[in-house]
C-alpha positions in Angstrom: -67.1 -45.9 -4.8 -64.6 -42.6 -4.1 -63.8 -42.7 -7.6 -66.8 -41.4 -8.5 -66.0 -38.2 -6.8 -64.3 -35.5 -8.7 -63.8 -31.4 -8.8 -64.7 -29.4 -12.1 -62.8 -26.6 -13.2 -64.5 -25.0 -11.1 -62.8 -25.4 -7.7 -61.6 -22.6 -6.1 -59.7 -24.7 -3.8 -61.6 -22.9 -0.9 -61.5 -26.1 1.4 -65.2 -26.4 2.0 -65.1 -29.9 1.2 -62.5 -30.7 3.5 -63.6 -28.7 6.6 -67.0 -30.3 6.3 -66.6 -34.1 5.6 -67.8 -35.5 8.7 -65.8 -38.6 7.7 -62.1 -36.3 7.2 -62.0 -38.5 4.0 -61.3 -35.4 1.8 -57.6 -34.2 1.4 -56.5 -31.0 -1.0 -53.8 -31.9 -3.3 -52.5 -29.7 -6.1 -55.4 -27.6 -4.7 -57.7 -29.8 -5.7 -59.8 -32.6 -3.5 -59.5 -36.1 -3.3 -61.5 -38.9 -1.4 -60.5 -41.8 0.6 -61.7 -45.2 0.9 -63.5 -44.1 4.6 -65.9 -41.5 2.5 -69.6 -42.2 3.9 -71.1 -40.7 0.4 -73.2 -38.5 2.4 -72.7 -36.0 -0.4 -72.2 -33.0 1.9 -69.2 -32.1 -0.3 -71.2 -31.9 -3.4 -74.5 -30.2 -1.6 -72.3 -27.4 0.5 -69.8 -26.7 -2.4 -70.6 -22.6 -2.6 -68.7 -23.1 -6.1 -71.1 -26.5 -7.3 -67.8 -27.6 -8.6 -67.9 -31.1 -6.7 -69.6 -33.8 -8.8 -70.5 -37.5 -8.6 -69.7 -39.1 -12.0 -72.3 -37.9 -14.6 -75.2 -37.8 -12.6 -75.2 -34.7 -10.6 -73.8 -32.1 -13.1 -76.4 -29.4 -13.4 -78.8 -30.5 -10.2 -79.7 -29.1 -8.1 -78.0 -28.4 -4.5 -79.3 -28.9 -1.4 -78.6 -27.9 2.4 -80.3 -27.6 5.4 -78.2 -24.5 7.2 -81.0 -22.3 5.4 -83.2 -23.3 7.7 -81.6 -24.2 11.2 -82.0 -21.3 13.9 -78.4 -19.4 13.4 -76.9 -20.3 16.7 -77.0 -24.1 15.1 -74.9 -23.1 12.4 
């Protein structure tokens, strides 16, 4: 459910989101995201927003974020 999906005030409009959606389901407009039906929900959006201004309904303001770049080799990233 996309509609879940949704940018705080936040968003820098840096792209991020967009560049990194392995399913190109997430478009800027007004400089702001928006999801597509094709979104997986992988949450790589929310987890890789440098800003934390991507959030999934009610449930993920003020968690945590999570990635795994910290830890691949740098020639992986």
């Amino acid at each position: 459910k996309t509609a879940s999906f949704f940018p705080e005030n936040t968003c820098n409009s840096g792209g991020l989101c967009v560049q990194n959606c392995p399913a190109h389901a997430i478009t800027l407009q007004d400089g702001k995201p928006v999801w597509a039906a094709q979104c997986y929900q992988c949450l790589r959006c929310i987890n890789e927003c440098p800003q934390q201004a991507i959030q999934y309904g009610k449930s993920t303001a003020g968690r945590r974020r999570y990635t795994l770049r910290r830890y691949l080799p740098q020639d992986e990233q």
